[in-house]
N, C-alpha and C positions, 0 to 999 in steps of 0.2 A: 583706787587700786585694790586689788583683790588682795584679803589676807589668804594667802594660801602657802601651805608647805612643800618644801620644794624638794622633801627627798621623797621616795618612796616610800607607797604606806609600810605600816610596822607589821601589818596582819600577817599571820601565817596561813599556809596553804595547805598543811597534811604530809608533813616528812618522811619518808621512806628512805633506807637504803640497804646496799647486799653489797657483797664483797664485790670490788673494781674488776674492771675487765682485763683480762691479759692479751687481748689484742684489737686492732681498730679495725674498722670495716668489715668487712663481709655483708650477706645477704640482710642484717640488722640495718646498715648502714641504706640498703636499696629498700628498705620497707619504710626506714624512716622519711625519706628524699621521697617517694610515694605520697605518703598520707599528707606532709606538710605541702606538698604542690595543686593536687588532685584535691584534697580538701578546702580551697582560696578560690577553685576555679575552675571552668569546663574543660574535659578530659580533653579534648581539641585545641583549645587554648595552653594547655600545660604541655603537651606532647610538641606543639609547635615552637614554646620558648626553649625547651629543654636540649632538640635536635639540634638547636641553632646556636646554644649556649657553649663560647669559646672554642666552635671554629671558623677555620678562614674565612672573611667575609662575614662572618656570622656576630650575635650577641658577646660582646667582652662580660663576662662575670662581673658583679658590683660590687664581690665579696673580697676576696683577697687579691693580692698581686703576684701571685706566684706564676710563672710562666709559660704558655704553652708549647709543647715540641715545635720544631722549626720543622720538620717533617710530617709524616702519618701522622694525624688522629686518630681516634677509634671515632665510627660513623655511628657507633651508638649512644656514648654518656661520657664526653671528654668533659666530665664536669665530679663536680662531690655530693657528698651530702649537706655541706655548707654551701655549696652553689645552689642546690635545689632549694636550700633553705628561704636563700639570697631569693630567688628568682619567685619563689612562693610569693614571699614578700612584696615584689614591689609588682609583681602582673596578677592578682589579685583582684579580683571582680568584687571585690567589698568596695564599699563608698566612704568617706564622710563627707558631707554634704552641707550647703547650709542650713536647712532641717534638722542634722545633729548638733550644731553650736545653739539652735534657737534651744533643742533637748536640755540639753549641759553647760552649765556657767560653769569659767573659770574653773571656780572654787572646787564647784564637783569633779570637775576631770583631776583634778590635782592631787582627789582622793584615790585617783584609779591608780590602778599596779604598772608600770613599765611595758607591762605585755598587753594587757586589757588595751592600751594606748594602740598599739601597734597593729593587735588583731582587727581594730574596726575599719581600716582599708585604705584606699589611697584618697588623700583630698582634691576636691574636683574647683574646688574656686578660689578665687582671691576672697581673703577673710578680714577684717579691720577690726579690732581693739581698742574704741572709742576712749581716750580717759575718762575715770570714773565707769566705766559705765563693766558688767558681769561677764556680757556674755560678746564671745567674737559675732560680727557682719559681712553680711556677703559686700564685696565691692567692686566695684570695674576696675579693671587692669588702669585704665587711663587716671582713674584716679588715685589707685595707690602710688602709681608712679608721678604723679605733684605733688603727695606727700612726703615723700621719701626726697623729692628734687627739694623741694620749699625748705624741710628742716637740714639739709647738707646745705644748700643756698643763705642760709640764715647763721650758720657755726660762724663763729668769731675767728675760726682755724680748720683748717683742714684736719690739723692733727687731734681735731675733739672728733675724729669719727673715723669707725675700725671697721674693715672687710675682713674677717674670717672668712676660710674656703677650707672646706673639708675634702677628703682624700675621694671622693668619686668625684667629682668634676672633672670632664674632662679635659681635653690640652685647649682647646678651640675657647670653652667657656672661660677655661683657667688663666687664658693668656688674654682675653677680654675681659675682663675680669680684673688683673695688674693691672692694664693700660688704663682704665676707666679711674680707679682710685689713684693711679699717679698724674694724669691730666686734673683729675681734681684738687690734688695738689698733698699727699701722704705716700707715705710706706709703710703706714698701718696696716699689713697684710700678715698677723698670724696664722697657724693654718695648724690642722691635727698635726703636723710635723715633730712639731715643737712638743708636744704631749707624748711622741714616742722614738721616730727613729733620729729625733735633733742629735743627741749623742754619737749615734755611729757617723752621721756627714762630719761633726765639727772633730771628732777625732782619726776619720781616713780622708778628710782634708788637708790636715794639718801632719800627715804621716805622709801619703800616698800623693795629693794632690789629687783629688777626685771625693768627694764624700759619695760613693757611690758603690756598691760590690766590684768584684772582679773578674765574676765566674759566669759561664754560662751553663743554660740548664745542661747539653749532655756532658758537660766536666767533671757530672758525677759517674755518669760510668765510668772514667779515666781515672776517678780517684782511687788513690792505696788507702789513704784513711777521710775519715768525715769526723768531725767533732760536732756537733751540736750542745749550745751553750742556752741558758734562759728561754728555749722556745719549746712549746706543744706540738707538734707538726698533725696530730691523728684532731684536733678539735682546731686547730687555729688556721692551718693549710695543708688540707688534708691533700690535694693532690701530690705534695711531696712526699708522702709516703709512696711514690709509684715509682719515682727516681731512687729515693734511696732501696728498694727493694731492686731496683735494677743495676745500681752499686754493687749491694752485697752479692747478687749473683756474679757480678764482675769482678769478685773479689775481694771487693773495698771491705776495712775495719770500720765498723762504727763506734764512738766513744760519746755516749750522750751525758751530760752535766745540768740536772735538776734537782730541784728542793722535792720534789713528789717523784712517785714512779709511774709515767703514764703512759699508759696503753700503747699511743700510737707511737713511742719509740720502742715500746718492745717486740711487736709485733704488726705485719700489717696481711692482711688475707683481701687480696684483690678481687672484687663481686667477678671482674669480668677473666678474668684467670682461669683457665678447667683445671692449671697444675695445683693453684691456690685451694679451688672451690674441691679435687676431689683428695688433697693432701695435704690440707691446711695450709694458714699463711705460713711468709717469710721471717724469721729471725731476725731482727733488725742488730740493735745492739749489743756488742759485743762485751765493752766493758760500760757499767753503771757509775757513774758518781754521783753520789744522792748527795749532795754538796749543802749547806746553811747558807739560808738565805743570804746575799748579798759577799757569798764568800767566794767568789771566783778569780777578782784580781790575786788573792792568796795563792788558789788556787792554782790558777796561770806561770804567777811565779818561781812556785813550787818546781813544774812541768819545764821551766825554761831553764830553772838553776840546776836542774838532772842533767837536760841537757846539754847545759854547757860543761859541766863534769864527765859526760860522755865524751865531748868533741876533747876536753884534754888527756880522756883517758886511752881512746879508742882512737881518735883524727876521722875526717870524715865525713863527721856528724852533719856539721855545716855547710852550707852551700858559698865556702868561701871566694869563689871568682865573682858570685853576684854578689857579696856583700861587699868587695875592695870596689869594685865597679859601677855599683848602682846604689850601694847607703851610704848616710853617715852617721854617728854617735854611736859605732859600734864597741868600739874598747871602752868608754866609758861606760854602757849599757852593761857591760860584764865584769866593770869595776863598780857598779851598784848591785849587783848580781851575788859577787862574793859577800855581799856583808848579811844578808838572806839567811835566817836560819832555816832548815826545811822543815825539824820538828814545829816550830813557832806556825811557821806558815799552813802544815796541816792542820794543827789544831786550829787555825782561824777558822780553815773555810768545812773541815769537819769532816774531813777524808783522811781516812788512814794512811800513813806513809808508805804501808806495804802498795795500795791501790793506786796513789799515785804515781809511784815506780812503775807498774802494770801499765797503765796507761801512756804515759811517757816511752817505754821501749817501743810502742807505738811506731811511735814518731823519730827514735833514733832512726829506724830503718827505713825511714820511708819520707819523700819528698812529695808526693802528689796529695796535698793536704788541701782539702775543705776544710774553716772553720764558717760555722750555723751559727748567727744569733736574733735573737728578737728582743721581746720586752723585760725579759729577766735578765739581760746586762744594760739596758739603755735604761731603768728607771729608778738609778741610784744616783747619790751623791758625789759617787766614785766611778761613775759607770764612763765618764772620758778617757780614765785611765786604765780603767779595765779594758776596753775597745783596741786603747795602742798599745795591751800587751798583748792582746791577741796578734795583733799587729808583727811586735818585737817578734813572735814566734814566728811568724810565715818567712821576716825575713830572715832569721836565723836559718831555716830552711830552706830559702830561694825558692819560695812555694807561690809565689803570685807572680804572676803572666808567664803561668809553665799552662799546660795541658793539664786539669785534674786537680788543678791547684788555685788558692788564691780564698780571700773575702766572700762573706755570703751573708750579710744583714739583710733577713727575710721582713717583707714590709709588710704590714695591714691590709690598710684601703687601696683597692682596684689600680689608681693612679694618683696615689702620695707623690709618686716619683715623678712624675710627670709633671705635677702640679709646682711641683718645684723648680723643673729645667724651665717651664713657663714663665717663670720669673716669682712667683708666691713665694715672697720673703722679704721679712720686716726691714735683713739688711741688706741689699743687693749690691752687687757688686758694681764697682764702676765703671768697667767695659760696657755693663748690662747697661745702664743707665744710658751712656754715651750713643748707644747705638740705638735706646728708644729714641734722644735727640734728635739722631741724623735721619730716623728711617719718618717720624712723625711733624718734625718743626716745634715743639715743645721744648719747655727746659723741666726736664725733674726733679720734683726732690732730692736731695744729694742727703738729708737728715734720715739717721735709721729710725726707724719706727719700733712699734711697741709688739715684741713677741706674745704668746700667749696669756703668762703670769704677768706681765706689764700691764696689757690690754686690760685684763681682770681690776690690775690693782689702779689706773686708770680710772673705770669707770666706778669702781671704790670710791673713789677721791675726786669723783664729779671732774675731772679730767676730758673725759670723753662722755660725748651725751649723745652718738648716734652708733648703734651695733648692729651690722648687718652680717646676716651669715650664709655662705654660698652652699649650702645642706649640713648635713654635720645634727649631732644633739649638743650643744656647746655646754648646756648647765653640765648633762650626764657623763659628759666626758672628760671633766675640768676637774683640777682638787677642789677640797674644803667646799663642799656643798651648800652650807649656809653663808661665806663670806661670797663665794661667787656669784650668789641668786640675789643677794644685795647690791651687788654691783651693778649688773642687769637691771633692775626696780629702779638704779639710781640714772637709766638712761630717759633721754625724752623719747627718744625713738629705738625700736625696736624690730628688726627686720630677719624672715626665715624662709630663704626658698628651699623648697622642702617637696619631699612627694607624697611624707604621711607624716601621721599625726605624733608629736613627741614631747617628753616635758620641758621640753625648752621654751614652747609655744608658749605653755604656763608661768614662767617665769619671764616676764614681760615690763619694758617701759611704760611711761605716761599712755604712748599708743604704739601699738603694735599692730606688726602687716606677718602675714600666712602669705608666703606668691605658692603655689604649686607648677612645681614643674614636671617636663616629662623624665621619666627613668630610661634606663638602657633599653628595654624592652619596648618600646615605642616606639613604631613610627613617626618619622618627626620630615614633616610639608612644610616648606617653605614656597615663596615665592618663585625661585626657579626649579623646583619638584624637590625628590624625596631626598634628605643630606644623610650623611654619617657624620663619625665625630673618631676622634682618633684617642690612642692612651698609651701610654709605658707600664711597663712591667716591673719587677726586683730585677731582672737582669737587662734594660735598657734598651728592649725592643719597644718599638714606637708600633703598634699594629690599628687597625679601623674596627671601630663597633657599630654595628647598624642593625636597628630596630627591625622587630617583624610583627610586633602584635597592634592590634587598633588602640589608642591611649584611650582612659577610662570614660574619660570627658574631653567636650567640645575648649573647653575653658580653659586646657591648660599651656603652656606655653614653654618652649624649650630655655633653657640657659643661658644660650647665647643673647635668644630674644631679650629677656629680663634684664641684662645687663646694658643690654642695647638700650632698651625702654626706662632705665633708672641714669643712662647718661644723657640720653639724649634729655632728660626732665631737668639734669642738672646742669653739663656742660656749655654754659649759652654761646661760648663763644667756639665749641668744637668743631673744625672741618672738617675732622674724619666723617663718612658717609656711614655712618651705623646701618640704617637701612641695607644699604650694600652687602655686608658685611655677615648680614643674617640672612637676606634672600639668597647666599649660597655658601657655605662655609668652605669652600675653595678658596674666598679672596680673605678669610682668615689666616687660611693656610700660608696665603701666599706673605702676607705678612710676617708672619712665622718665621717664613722661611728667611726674611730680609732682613731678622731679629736676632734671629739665634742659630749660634755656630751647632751645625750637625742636621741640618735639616735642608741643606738644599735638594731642590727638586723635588719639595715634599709632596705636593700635590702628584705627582710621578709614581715617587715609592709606595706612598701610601696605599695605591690603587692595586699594587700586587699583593697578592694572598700570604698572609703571614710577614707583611710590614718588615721593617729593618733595622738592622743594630745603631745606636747611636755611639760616636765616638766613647772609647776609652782608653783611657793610657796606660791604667798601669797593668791594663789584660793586656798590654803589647811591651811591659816593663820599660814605661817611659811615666815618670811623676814630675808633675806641673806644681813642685813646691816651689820656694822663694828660691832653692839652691841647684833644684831641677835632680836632688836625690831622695829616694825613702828615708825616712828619719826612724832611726832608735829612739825611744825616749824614757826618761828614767819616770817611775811613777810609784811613789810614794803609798804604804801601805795605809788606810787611816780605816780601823774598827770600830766599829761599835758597841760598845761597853754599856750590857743592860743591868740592871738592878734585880735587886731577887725575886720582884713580882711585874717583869715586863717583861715583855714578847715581843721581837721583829713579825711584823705583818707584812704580806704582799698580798694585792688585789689582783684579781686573775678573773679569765672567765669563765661561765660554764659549758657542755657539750652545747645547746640550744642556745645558743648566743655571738654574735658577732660585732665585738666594739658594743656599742651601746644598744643593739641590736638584741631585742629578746623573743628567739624565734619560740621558744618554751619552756619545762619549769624542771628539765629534768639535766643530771648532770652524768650520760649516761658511762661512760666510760671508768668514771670517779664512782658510782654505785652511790648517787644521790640524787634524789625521785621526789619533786613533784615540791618544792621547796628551795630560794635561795638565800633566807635568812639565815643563813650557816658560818660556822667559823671551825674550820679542820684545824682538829689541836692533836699533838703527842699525848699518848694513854699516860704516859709517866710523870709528863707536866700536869694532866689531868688529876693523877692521885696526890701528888705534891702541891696542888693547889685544891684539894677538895673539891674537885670540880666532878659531874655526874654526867655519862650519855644523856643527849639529848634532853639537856640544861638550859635552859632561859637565861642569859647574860647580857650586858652590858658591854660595850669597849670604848676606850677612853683612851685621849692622847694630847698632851700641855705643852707639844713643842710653841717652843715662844712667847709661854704664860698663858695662852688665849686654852680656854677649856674646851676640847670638843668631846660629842660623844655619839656614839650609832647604838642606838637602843634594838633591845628583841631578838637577840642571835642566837641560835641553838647551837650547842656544842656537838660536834660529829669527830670519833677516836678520829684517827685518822696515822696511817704511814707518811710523817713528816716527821725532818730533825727538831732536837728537842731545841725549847725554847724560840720555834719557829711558828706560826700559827699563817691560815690562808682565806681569804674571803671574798666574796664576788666585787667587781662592781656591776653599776655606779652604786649600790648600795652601801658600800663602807667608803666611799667617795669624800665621804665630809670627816673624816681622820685624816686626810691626807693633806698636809699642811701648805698655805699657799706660799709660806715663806722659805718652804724645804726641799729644794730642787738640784741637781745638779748641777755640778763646778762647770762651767764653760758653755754650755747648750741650755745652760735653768730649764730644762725636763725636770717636772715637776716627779717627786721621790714616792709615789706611787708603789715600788717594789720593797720599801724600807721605810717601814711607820711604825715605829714605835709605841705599843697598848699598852696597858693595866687590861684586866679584865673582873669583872664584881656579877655576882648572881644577882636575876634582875628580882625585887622585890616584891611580891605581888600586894 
C-alpha cells in the first residue's frame, strides 16, 4: 500500500489580498464564467452546454440545488458563475487517461494540490489498484464488476460493506442504487446528507412532519420579510441572489445573520439587468447581524422573547387562530421563554440588544416570513435546536403554509434531496421498506444502518471492509482527515464512480476500482436510444436533465448502467431484469413510481417542461407528526466556553469552490487571491495574541485527548467577531473531530472546532 499523505500539500501559492467586495456579480462575475468555460474547451462545445444549462428539457446544473422559475427563463444565461464553474468542470475536453496513471504513482498524485487534481480532466476508463502494487491500471468494465461481485459475495455480512451516494446522483441511479444494496442485504447507505443538511430534515421532521422546506421559489416576492441564517448566497447559490433582489423590489425586509460580511448579501448587480448594469446593483440587506460563531440559537431566542413581550404588550403579534388550531407545546414554549434573560442571551451570540430589537420589530409587524438557512446552522452541536427555534418562530407567526411564508433550508448538491425521497438512508422508514417488499418479492433489512461518522468509525474498527461511493470526494468531505483516511486503508475493497480525478482515489483499500461515469452534460445511448434522468430541487420540483454534449470517451458508462453491472456480479439469485432497467430508464421510472408516494404517472409528468411539485403538507398547513400538529419545542441554551488562548473555528468555502470542488485559488468577493492556506482572524485577537499579517501558523485542536494539527496557515486581518477565526476546507478538515457531531442528526461539528493557534517554527 502506498504511504501517502492524505491531506493536502502544505505548499503555498503566493498570497495576495484587497479589501472585500461590496457586492456580487456584475460583469466580474460574466468574465470570470468566460474564462473558466472557454478555457477547458472549444468555444462550440461551451456555448452549447451553457444554452441548455437549466432550461426546460435542458442540462440540470451539477452545482447547487437552488431552483428554477416555474415560468420564463432568460434564453440567455439561466445559470451563475458557479454553474459555469460546474459545467467548465465536468464538459471539459481534458483527459486522464491510462497513460497518465502509467505517468504518476499513487504517491505522487497525493503530492498534488486539490486543484492540480481537478484541472487534469475527465477520466476516460475503468482503472484498478492492484495491492501492493503504485500505480492504477486500465481494466475492463466486466472485470471490475467480478471484483467488486466476488469481495461483496465473500463478506461474512452484508453489513461489513457501505454504499455512499453523494448529492449529484440522480433519482433514477439513486433509487437503484437503494435497491441494489438492500437486495444485497444492508442499509449501509450514508450519503453527503449526513455531513450537512441531516440537521434541518431531523428537526422539521420532528416539528412539521416533513424534513423538507416549505416555500416555493416565487414566495419570495410575496415575502414582507426574509431572514437569512448561516448561509452565503453570492458564492454558495448565487442564483438566489435574483429572487431576493426581486423580494426587495417587492418590498420584502431582508435581515441576514453571519459570522462575516459578505458581499453577496449586501449587494447584488444582475449582469443581465440594464437597471442593475446602467445604476448599479440592488441593496439586499436591511438589517446586519454580524452574530459569533455558533450564536444564533441565542440569537433566536432573543428575537422570540421580544416577541412574545410584544404579543402581551401590544396583542396581535401572534398568529393565535393557527396556533390554538394547528400546534402544540405553546404555553409551555412561553413558559421556558420567560425564564430567558435577553442581556445574557445577547452577549452569547454577540449582537447588541439595541440590534436585536431592530431586527425583531421586523417581524412584529409582519407575518409573511422567509427563514434562509444552510451550513452555518446545520453544523453544530446545537444546530437541531437551533432549526426548531427557527421553527418556534414561523409558528408564533402562523408564517408556514401562508403565501410568502414558511422554512427555506438552502441545499448544496444538485439533487441531495432527491437522493433522499429515493430512499438513501441508513434509517428508512418502514412504510418505505414494506413497499419495497410488496413492489419486489424481497424481504429487507429492517436493521438501521451505519450513517456517515458510523460508516467511518466502522471501517476504523475493521467493521466494514467494502466502501463503495456513488460520486462524491468522501476523504475531502469527511472530518478528521487522518482518522478517516485510515479508515479507508483499513478497507479490502475500495470503490469510486466518479467522472474525475480526486483525492479520495488516493486514499485507497488493499485494491481499489476508478469506474468513470458520465456527467449531466452527456449524452447517455442506451439500448432503446438516447435516456434522461430526472432530479429534485430545495423546493421539491421533480424536473428532467438531458445530456447534449458527446461524452469524452467511448468507455464510459452511465450510473444506472454501473449499478446494474455491480448487481448483476453480485446478486445471483436477483429476478429483477437489470438489463431492462438500463435499456430504458422509463421502466425505472415506472418502478419509482410503484414505490414511492408522490410520483404517480411519473413517466407522464416528467415529459412536461419544467417537471412537478411533489407533495407537501405543511405548505398546505397539514403536519404528518405522531399528533398530526406542529410542535413548539423547548431547547435548551448550551455554550461554549473558550479559554484564553482558544478560538471557535468554522470551515467554509472559497469564491472558486463548490463542496470539495476546487474550481481556483482565488476567494474573490473575500479579497483573497491566489492562496487557501488561510486563517481569517480578528486584528484585536491578532495583537492580543502577538500574532502578525501574513504569519505562518499552526492550528491545533485535543477534543477527546486525540492531538490533531493542520500545519502552514497564513494569518489574514480579517472583519470577523472576536475570538472567532475561519478557514477553508477540506484543508482544515482534519481539526474537525470525528467524535464531535451534532445531538440527534451526528452532523459532524464542522462550524464549531475549537483551536490554539502557535507561530509555525521555521
Amino acid at each position: 500500500m502506498s504511504k501517502i499523505n492524505p491531506q493536502p500539500p502544505l505548499d503555498f501559492t503566493g498570497i495576495e489580498t484587497s479589501k472585500p467586495a461590496e457586492e456580487a456579480a456584475g460583469f466580474t462575475a460574466v468574465i470570470s464564467s468566460v474564462k473558466h468555460v472557454f478555457g477547458v474547451m472549444p468555444i462550440k462545445r461551451g456555448i452549447k452546454a451553457l444554452l441548455n444549462l437549466n432550461q426546460k428539457e435542458g442540462v440540470d446544473c451539477p452545482s447547487c440545488a437552488w431552483p428554477d422559475p416555474d415560468g420564463e427563463r432568460s434564453k440567455i444565461a439561466e445559470y451563475c458563475e458557479n454553474g459555469a464553474k460546474a459545467i467548465a468542470e465536468e464538459a471539459t475536453t481534458r483527459k486522464v487517461t491510462p497513460v497518465f496513471f502509467q505517468k504518476y504513482s499513487v504517491d505522487e498524485l497525493s503530492k498534488k494540490s486539490d486543484y492540480w487534481l481537478g484541472q487534469q480532466g475527465r477520466l476516460t476508463h475503468p482503472m484498478v489498484l492492484k495491492e501492493g502494487k503504485s500505480h492504477y491500471e486500465k481494466i475492463s468494465w466486466e472485470e471490475a464488476f467480478q471484483i467488486i461481485g466476488s469481495h461483496l459475495k465473500n463478506l461474512p455480512s452484508p453489513d461489513e460493506a457501505i454504499f455512499y451516494t453523494s448529492g449529484r446522483t440522480s433519482n433514477e441511479a439513486a433509487f437503484l442504487y437503494q435497491l441494489f444494496a438492500r437486495m444485497y442485504g444492508t442499509n449501509n447507505l450514508p450519503d453527503c446528507s449526513n455531513m450537512c443538511h441531516e440537521s434541518s430534515g431531523s428537526a422539521l421532521n420532528e416539528t412539521l412532519g416533513l424534513g423538507k422546506g416549505s416555500v416555493k421559489l416565487d414566495d419570495f416576492e410575496k415575502a414582507e420579510v426574509i431572514m437569512i441564517l448561516g448561509q452565503n448566497p453570492g458564492t454558495n447559490h448565487p442564483r438566489m441572489l435574483s429572487a431576493l433582489e426581486k423580494a426587495k423590489r417587492a418590498g420584502a425586509k431582508i435581515i441576514s445573520v453571519n459570522p462575516l460580511i459578505e458581499a453577496g448579501l449586501v449587494k447584488f448587480k444582475h449582469p443581465q439587468e440594464i437597471r442593475d448594469v446602467i445604476f448599479g446593483g440592488e441593496k439586499l440587506t436591511d438589517i446586519y447581524l454580524q452574530i459569533c460563531i455558533n450564536g444564533d440559537l441565542a440569537l433566536l431566542k432573543a428575537m422570540n422573547k421580544i416577541l412574545m413581550d410584544a404579543e402581551r404588550r401590544l396583542g396581535d403579534v401572534f398568529d393565535k387562530n393557527f396556533i390554538i388550531s394547528q400546534t402544540e407545546g405553546y404555553e409551555e414554549y412561553l413558559k421556558s421563554l420567560e425564564n430567558e434573560d435577553l442581556e445574557q442571551l445577547s452577549a452569547v451570540c454577540g449582537i447588541p440588544l439595541i440590534k436585536i430589537k431592530e431586527a425583531a420589530e421586523l417581524l412584529i409587524y409582519h407575518n409573511k416570513i422567509i427563514v434562509c438557512w444552510a451550513m452555518g446552522l446545520t453544523q453544530h452541536k446545537n444546530s437541531v435546536a437551533t432549526i426548531r427555534e427557527v421553527v418556534n418562530l414561523l409558528l408564533l407567526k402562523g408564517s408556514i403554509g401562508i403565501e410568502g411564508g414558511g422554512t427555506c433550508p438552502v441545499r448544496g448538491h444538485s439533487n441531495v434531496q432527491g437522493d433522499r425521497t429515493m430512499g438513501i438512508y441508513e434509517k428508512p422508514k418502514a412504510q418505505f421498506l414494506d413497499k419495497l417488499q410488496e413492489v419486489f418479492a424481497f424481504e429487507p433489512p429492517r436493521k438501521h444502518g451505519f450513517d456517515t461518522v458510523e460508516a467511518i468509525n466502522a471501517m476504523a474498527e475493521k467493521q466494514a471492509k467494502v466502501f463503495i461511493a456513488m460520486g462524491g470526494n468522501f476523504l475531502s468531505a469527511t472530518p478528521d482527515t487522518e482518522f478517516t483516511a485510515k479508515a479507508l486503508q483499513n478497507c479490502d475493497l475500495t470503490v469510486h464512480v466518479s467522472t474525475k480525478l480526486n483525492r479520495s482515489h488516493l486514499i485507497h483499500g488493499k485494491t481499489a476500482l476508478i469506474l468513470p461515469c458520465f456527467g449531466r452534460t452527456d449524452l447517455d445511448f442506451q439500448a432503446s436510444g438516447e435516456q434522461f434522468v430526472s432530479v429534485e430541487d430545495s423546493m421539491g420540483v421533480v424536473h428532467s436533465s438531458r445530456g447534449v454534449l458527446d461524452p469524452i470517451s467511448e468507455h464510459l458508462m452511465s450510473e444506472p448502467a454501473i449499478i446494474a453491472g455491480m448487481a448483476k456480479a453480485t446478486l445471483s439469485s436477483t429476478k429483477l431484469d437489470w438489463d431492462k432497467l438500463v435499456a430504458n430508464y422509463d421502466n425505472i421510472r415506472d418502478l419509482i413510481e410503484k414505490t414511492i408516494v408522490g410520483f404517480e404517472n411519473y413517466n407522464k409528468r416528467i415529459s412536461v417542461a419544467g417537471g412537478f411539485y411533489l407533495p407537501n403538507a405543511p405548505r398546505e398547513q397539514k403536519f404528518l407528526t405522531d399528533t398530526a400538529k406542529a410542535k413548539f419545542t423547548i431547547n435548551e441554551l448550551d455554550t461554549i466556553n473558550l479559554l484564553e488562548n482558544q478560538y471557535l473555528m468554522m470551515t467554509i468555502r472559497s469564491h472558486d469552490q463548490f463542496n470539495t470542488t476546487i474550481y481556483g485559488l482565488d476567494d474573490r468577493y473575500r479579497g483573497i487571491y491566489n492562496e487557501r492556506r488561510i486563517i481569517m482572524m480578528n486584528e484585536t485577537d491578532m495583537k492580543e495574541a502577538n500574532l502578525q499579517k501574513y504569519q505562518v501558523v499552526n492550528l491545533y485542536n485535543d477534543f477527546g485527548g486525540v492531538a490533531r494539527v493542520a500545519e502552514n496557515f497564513i494569518i489574514v486581518p480579517y472583519n470577523i467577531p472576536r475570538k472567532c477565526v475561519a478557514t477553508y476546507f477540506p484543508e482544515a478538515n482534519v481539526l474537525v473531530p470525528i467524535d464531535s457531531f451534532a445531538d440527534i442528526s451526528k452532523t459532524p461539528t464542522s462550524k464549531s472546532v475549537v483551536i490554539t493557534i502557535a507561530p509555525k517554527h521555521q
